[in-house]
N, C-alpha and C positions, 0 to 999 in steps of 0.2 A: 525336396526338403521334407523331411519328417515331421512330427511334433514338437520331441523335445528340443529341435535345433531351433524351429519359430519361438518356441517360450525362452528357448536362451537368448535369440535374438530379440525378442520383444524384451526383458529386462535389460540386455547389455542397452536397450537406447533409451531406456528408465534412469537407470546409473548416470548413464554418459550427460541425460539432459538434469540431471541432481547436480552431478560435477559442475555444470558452466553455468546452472542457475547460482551455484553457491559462487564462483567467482563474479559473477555479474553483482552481489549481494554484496560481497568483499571488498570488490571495484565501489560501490557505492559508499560504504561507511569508510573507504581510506579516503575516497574524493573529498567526501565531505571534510573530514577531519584536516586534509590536506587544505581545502580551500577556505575550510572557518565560515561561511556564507551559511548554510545547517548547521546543525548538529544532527549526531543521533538520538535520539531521544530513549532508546533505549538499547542496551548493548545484545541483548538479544532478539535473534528473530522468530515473528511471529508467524505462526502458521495453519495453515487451513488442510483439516484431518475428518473428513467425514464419516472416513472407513481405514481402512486397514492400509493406505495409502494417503498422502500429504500428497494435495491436490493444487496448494498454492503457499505462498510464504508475502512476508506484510512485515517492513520496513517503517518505523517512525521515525521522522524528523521532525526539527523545527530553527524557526528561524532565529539564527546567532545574536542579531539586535535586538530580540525581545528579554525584557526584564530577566531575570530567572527567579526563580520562587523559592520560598522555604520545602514544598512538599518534591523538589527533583525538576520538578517542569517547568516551562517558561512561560510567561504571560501572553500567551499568542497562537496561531492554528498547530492546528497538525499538519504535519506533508507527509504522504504515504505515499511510497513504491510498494503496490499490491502486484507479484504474480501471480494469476491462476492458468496452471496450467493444461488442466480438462474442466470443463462446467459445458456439459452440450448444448445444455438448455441457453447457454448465452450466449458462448462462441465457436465458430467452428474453427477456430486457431489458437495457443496459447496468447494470452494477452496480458498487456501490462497497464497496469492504472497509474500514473500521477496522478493525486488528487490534495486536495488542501482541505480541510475539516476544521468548522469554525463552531467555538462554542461558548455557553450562556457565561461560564465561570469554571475556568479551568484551574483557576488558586485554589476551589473549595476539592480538589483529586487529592487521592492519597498517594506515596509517593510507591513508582514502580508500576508494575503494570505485567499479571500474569500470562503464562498460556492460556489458561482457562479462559480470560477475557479476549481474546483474538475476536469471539463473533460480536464483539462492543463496534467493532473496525469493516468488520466483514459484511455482516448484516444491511446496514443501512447500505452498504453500497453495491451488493448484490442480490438482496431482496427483497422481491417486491411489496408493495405498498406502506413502507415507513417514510420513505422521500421520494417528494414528485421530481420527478427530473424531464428536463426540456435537453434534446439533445442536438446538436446542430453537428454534422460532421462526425470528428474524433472527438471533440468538447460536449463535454456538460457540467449541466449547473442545474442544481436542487436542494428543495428545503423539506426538513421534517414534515412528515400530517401532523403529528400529534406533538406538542411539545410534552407534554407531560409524562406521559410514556419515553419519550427522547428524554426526558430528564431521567427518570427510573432506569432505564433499560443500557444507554447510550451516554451516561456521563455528560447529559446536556446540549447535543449533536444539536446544530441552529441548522446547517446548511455545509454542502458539501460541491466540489467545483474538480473540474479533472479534463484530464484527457486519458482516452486509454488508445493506444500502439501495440500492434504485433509485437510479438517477442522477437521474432523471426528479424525484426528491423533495427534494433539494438546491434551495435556493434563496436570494435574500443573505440572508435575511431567518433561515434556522433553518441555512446552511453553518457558523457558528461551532460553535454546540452540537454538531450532527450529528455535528462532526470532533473538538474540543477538547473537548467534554462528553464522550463516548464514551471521549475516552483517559483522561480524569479516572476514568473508570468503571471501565475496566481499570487504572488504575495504584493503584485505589484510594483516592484523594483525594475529601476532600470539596468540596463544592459549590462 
């Protein structure tokens, strides 16, 4: 195999993993919408661009029984499907977060929420020292160092809770549970 057939096959399996991440993303805003138990919290996804390649994409929801608000959002956490799909420094697999993000006063948001803001979502939960996390297994659970900087920086981030899962271990058959069991989990609801 030559060069330029490895660089056409190292993109064709860039492309192909674009493709099934976008329907795993599709799969989850139609669940949701389908099962009323989330929402989307926003109709677009967000995404993690450090370079010249989109490195991960970030999913907000929130839970359908909470209030909703005058500014778009609802009185209650956030629930994030974070893919990242390269980060060496943290994983050696692409990996997926469930996580639930809880904060001081989310009525005081304005309403929407841009690209630009992705590292509001990103940050605290992939770098280091803004939240201590204790990790047991696939679970964790952590709270800001600093509130006050968490209030400036982070829209008031208190404490952040999750599992994260291979990508590789998604599939249509367990993607409902994996995503919507999981926030069931964090949000504390029954079955």
């Amino acid at each position: 195999m030559n060069l330029g057939e490895n660089i056409y096959n190292a993109f064709d399996v860039v492309t192909n993993t674009y493709e099934n991440v976008n329907k795993f993303i599709e799969y989850c805003r139609a669940a949701a919408t389908e099962n009323g138990e989330f929402v989307s919290a926003l109709s677009k996804t967000l995404y993690y661009r450090p370079s010249s390649l989109i490195l991960g994409f970030m999913l907000l929801f929130q839970d359908n029984n909470d209030t909703s608000l005058n500014n778009g959002w609802r009185d209650g956490s956030i629930y994030l499907v974070s893919v990242l799909l390269y980060e060496p420094d943290l994983n050696e697999v692409p990996m997926v977060s469930i996580a639930k993000y809880e904060y001081a006063d989310i009525s005081s948001w304005v309403e929407g929420c841009s690209q630009s803001d992705y590292w509001r979502f990103h940050d605290p939960l992939y770098k280091s020292g803004y939240v201590d996390f204790e990790q047991k297994d696939n679970f964790y659970s952590g709270w800001v160092t600093d509130t006050q900087y968490a209030d400036d920086h982070f829209w008031g981030l208190r404490k952040i809770t999750g599992f994260d899962i291979p990508l590789a271990e998604f599939t249509s058959e367990t993607t409902y549970e994996m995503v919507f069991g999981n926030f069931r989990i964090l949000a504390g609801h029954k079955g």
